[in-house]
KENUKOL-400885 format. One line per field, with one value per residue (C-alpha): residue in one letter; y, z, x. Coordinates in steps of 0.05 Angstrom, whole numbers, plus 5000, padded with zeros to 4 digits. Last residue first. Layout:
N
residu: [A / ...]
py: [Y / ...]
pz: [Z / ...]
px: [X / ...]
This chain:
347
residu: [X / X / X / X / X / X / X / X / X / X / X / X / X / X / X / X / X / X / X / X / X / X / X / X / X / X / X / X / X / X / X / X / X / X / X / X / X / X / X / X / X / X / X / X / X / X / X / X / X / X / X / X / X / X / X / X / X / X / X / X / X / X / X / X / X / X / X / X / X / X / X / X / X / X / X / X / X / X / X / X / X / X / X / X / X / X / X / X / X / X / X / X / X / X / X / X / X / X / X / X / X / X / X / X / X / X / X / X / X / X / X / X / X / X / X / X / X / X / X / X / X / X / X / X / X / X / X / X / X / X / X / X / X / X / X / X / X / X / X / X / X / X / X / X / X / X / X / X / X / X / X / X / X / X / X / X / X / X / X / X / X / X / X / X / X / X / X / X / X / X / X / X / X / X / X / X / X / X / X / X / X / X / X / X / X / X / X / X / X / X / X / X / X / X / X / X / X / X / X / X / X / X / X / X / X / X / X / X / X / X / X / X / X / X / X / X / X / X / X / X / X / X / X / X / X / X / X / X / X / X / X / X / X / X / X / X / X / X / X / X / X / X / X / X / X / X / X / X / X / X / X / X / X / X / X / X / X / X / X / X / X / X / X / X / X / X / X / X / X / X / X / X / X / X / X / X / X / X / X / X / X / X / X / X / X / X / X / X / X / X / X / X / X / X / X / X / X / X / X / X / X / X / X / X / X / X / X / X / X / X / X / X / X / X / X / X / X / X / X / X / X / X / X / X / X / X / X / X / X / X / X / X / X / X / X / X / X / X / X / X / X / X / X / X / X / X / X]
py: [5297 / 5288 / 5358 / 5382 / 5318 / 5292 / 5350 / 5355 / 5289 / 5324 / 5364 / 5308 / 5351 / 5309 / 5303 / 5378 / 5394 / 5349 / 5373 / 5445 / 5425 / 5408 / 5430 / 5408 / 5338 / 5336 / 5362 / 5300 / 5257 / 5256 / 5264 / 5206 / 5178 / 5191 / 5171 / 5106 / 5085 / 5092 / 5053 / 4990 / 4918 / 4891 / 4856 / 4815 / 4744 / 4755 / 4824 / 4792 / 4726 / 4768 / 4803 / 4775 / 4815 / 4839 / 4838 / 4839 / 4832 / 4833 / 4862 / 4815 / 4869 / 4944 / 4967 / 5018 / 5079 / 5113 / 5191 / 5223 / 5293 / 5308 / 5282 / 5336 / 5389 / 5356 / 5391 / 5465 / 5481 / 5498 / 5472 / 5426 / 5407 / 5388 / 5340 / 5308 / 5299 / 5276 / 5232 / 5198 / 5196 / 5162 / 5107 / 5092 / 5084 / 5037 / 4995 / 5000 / 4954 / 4991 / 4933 / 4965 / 4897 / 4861 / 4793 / 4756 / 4713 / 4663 / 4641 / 4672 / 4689 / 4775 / 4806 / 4857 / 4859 / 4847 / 4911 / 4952 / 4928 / 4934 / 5010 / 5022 / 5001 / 5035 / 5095 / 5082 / 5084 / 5007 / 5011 / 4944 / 4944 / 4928 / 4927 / 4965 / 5014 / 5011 / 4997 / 5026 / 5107 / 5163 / 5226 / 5281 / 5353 / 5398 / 5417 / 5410 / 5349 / 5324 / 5322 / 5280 / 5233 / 5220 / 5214 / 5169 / 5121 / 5109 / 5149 / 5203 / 5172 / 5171 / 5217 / 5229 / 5176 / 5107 / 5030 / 4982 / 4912 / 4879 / 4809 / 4804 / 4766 / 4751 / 4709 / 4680 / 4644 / 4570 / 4549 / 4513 / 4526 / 4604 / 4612 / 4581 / 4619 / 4684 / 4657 / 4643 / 4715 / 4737 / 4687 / 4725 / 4796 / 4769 / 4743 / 4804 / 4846 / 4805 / 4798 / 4748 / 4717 / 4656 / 4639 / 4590 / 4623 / 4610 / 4667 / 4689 / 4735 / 4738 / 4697 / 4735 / 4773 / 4734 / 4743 / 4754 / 4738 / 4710 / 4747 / 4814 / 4819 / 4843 / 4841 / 4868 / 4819 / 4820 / 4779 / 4786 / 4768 / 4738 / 4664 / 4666 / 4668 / 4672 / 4738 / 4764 / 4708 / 4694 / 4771 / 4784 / 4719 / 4742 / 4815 / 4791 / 4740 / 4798 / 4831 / 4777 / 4770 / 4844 / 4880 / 4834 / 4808 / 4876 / 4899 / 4852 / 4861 / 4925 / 4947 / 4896 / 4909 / 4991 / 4980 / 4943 / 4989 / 4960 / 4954 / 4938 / 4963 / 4943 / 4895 / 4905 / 4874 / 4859 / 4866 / 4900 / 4918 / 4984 / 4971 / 4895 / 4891 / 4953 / 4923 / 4859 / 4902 / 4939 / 4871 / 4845 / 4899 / 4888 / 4923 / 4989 / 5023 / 5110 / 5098 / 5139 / 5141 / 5149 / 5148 / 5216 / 5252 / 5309 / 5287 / 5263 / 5325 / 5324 / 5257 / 5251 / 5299 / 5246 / 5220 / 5152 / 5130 / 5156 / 5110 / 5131 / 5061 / 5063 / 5042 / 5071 / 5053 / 5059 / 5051 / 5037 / 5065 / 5128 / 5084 / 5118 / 5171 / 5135 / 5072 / 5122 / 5157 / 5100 / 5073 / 5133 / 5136 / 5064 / 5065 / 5118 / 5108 / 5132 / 5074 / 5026 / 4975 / 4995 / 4959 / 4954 / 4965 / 4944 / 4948]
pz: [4702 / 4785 / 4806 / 4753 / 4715 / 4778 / 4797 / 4725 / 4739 / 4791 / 4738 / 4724 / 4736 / 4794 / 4821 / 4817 / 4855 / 4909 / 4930 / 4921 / 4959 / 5022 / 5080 / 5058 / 5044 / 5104 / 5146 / 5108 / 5127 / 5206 / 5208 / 5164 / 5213 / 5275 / 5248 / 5225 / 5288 / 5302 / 5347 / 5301 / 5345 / 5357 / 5409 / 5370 / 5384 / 5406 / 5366 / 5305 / 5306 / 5321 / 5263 / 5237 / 5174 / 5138 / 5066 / 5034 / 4975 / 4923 / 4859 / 4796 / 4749 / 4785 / 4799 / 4749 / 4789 / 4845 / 4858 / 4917 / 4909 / 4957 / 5008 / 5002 / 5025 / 5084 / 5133 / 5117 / 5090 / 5141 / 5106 / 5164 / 5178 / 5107 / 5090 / 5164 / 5147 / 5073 / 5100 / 5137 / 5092 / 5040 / 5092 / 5103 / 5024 / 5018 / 5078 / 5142 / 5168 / 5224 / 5255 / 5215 / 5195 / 5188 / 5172 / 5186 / 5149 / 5173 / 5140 / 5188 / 5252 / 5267 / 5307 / 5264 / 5195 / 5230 / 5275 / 5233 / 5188 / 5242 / 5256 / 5181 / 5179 / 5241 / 5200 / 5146 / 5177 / 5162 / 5138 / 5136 / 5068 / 5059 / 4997 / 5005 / 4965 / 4920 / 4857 / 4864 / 4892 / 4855 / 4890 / 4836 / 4839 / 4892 / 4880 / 4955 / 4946 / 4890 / 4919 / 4988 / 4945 / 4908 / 4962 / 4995 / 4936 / 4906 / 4844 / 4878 / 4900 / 4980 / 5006 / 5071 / 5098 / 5080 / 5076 / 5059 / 5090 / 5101 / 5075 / 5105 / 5092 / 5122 / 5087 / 5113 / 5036 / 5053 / 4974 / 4957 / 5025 / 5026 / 4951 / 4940 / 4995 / 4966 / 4895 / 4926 / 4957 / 4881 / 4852 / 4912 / 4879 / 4814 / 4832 / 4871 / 4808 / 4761 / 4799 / 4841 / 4881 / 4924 / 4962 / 5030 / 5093 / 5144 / 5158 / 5180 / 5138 / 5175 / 5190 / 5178 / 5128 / 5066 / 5059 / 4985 / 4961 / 4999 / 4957 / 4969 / 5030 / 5012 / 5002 / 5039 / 5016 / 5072 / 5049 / 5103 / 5103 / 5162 / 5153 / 5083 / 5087 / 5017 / 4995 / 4926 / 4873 / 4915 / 4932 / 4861 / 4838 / 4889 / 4859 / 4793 / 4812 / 4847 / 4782 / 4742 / 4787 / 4817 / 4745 / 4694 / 4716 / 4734 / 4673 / 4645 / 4665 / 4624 / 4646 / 4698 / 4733 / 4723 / 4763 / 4826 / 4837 / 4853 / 4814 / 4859 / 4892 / 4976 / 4981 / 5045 / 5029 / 5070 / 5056 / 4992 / 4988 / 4949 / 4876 / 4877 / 4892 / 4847 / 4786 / 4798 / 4793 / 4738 / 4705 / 4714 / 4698 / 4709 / 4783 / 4749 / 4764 / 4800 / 4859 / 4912 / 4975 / 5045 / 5109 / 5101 / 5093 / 5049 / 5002 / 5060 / 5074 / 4991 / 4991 / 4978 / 4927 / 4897 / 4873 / 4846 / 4827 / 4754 / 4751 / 4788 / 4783 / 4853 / 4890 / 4954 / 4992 / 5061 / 5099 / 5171 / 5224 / 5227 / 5245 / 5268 / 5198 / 5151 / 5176 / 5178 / 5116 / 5075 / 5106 / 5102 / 5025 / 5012 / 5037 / 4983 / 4929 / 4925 / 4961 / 4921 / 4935 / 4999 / 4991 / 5061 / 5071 / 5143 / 5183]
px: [5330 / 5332 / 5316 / 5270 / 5254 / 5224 / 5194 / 5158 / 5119 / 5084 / 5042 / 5003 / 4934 / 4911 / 4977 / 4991 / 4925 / 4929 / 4997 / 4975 / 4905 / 4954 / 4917 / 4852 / 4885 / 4921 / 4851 / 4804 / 4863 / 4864 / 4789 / 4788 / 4833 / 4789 / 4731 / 4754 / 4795 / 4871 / 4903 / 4910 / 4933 / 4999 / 5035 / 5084 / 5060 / 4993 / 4975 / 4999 / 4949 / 4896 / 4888 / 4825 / 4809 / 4753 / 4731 / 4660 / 4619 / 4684 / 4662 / 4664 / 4655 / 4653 / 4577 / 4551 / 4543 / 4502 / 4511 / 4523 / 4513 / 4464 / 4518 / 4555 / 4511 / 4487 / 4516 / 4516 / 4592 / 4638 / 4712 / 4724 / 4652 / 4631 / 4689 / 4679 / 4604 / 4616 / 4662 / 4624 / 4573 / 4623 / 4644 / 4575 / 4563 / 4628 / 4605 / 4642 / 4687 / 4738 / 4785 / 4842 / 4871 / 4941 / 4946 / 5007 / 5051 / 5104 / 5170 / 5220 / 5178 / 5158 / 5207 / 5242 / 5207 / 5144 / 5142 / 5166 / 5111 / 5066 / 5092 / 5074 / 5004 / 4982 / 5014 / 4968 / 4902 / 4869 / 4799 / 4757 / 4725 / 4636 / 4604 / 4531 / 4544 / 4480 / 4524 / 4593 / 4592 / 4602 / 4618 / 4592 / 4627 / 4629 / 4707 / 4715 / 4672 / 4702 / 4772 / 4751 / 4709 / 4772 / 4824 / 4775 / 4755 / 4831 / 4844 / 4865 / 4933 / 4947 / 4995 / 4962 / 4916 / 4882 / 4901 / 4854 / 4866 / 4934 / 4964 / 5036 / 5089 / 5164 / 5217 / 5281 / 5314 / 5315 / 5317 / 5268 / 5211 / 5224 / 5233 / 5165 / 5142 / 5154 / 5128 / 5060 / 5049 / 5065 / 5017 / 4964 / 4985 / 4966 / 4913 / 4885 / 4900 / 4863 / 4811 / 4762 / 4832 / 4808 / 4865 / 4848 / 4837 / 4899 / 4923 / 4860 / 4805 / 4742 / 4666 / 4602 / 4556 / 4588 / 4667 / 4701 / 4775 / 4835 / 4871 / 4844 / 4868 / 4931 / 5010 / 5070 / 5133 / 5188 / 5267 / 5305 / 5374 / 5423 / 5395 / 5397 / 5482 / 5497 / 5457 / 5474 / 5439 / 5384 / 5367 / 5363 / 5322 / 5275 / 5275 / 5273 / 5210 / 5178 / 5180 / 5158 / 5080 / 5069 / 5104 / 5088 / 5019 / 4995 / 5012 / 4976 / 4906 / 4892 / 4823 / 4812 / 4875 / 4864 / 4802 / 4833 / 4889 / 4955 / 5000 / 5060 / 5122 / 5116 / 5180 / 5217 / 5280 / 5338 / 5420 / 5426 / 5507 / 5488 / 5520 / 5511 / 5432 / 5422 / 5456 / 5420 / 5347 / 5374 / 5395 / 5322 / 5286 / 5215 / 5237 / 5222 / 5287 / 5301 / 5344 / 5331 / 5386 / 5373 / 5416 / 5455 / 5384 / 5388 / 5331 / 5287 / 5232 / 5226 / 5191 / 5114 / 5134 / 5174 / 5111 / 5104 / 5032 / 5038 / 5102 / 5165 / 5202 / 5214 / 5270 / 5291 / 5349 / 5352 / 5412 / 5410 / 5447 / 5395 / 5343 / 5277 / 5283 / 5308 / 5256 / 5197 / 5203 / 5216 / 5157 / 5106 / 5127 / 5112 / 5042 / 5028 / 5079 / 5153 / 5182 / 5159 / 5209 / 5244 / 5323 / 5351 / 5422 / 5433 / 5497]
């Protein structure tokens, strides 16, 4: 029997995999904690409340005798750790949050899982980082396991300390760990703060779409659910003490991405095309803004048989029609009003 302890499990990419183990292993019990920040929504949610398999457990994991308490309460046999600040602008804004919760509360979670789990060899410890740490590509060359860390911002280094913490504990104390470093997710749920959510929103409000310097930064896109079948994948086949990348094979550059969807944007809600795209507008570029990212995944798709199914267009498609579909959803997160579900049926 596993109790597995989701970390994050309210947030964007966190969501889809809470809802995918409950949901694909009914023997296994899921336990989701989340410190509900203003990237939590239990909205993302409601379809699981009355599941027999899945519990929600309300602790930042910067609390260190929460995090215990949890450990000893449910029987926490794995880990799949996916809480983190995460969003590049807020790290350089206010840097240390980011240090305190991805850097100390991995630590409490790793000094959790040491303290309750005897036997290493029949616990899984998985941490789900990023690209980012490996810091910025030229025109050529990709990502491998192997690239050496070169974290630009305060969010990528403190996710790539994190990365460096899980091996620690790996190689001190024998605990079975499991990483991966993926590229940038997208789909339903997402946060609006991230750049497709956001240029999805002001375009069925017609408002600006801003876009970094002249654009010309290029992200490989990875659809979300691709992203959640290799973690399944990983957490049950991958090697104890290996990482693997994970990567959408789609790079585009941040003003081709934009046009895109400005075209999809356009065609679902049958505006004249074109109209969004007349109000792209150019902004101050982001300090220290990474050139380029993209990710050799090969290494996964030979020894577990994984590769993305899901290509740019197709996704975007995929999300453009959630978000239309769900402009109540969109609506109360953009307006905090999705903080009141939580005080309505959890207090």
């Amino acid at each position: 029997m596993k109790n597995i302890l989701i970390t994050g499990g309210a947030g964007f990419i966190g969501s889809h995999v809470v809802r995918h183990f409950v949901h694909k292993y009914p023997d296994y019990k899921i336990v989701n904690l989340d410190a509900l920040t203003y990237a939590g929504n239990l909205e993302n949610l409601t379809d699981l409340e009355s599941a027999n398999n899945y519990t929600l457990v309300k602790v930042d994991i910067n609390d260190e005798a929460a995090v215990n308490a949890v450990f000893d309460k449910y029987d926490i046999t794995d880990v799949i750790h996916l809480a983190a600040e995460s969003h590049v602008d807020r790290s350089i804004t206010d840097p240390l949050i980011f240090l305190r919760t991805n850097i100390l509360g991995t630590a409490n979670l790793l000094n959790a899982a040491k303290g309750k789990w005897s036997d290493f060899d029949k616990h899984i410890f998985y941490h789900v980082s990023t690209d980012e740490v490996y810091g910025s590509l030229g025109d050529t060359g990709l990502f491998e396991e192997t690239t050496p860390y070169d974290p630009r911002s305060p969010y990528s280094a403190s996710k790539a300390s994190s990365d460096h913490l899980v091996r620690a504990y790996h190689h001190t104390y024998g605990m079975q760990i499991k990483i991966t470093n993926c590229s940038n997710n997208y789909g339903p749920y997402q946060f609006p703060e991230k750049l497709i959510p956001l240029i999805i929103n002001n375009i069925v409000l017609e408002k600006k779409l801003p876009v970094y310097g002249d654009g010309s930064n290029v992200r490989d896109w990875l659809y979300v659910q691709d992203h959640v079948e290799a973690i399944d994948l990983v957490f049950h086949k991958g090697t104890n003490g290996e990482t693997y990348n994970i990567g959408g094979n789609n790079e585009k550059q941040n003003l081709e991405l934009v046009h895109l969807l400005c075209d999809t944007v356009d065609a679902q809600l049958g505006r004249p095309t074109g109209d969004a795209k007349s109000r792209i507008e150019f902004v101050t570029d982001r300090p220290g803004h990474d050139k380029r990212y993209a990710i050799d995944a090969s290494k996964i798709k030979a020894e577990l048989g994984w590769e993305p199914l899901t290509d740019v267009a197709t996704g975007l498609g995929k999300t453009v029609e959630w978000y239309l579909a769900n402009g109540e959803w969109l609506n109360r997160v953009t307006s905090g009003d999705y903080k009141k579900y939580y005080e309505v049926h959890y207090g």
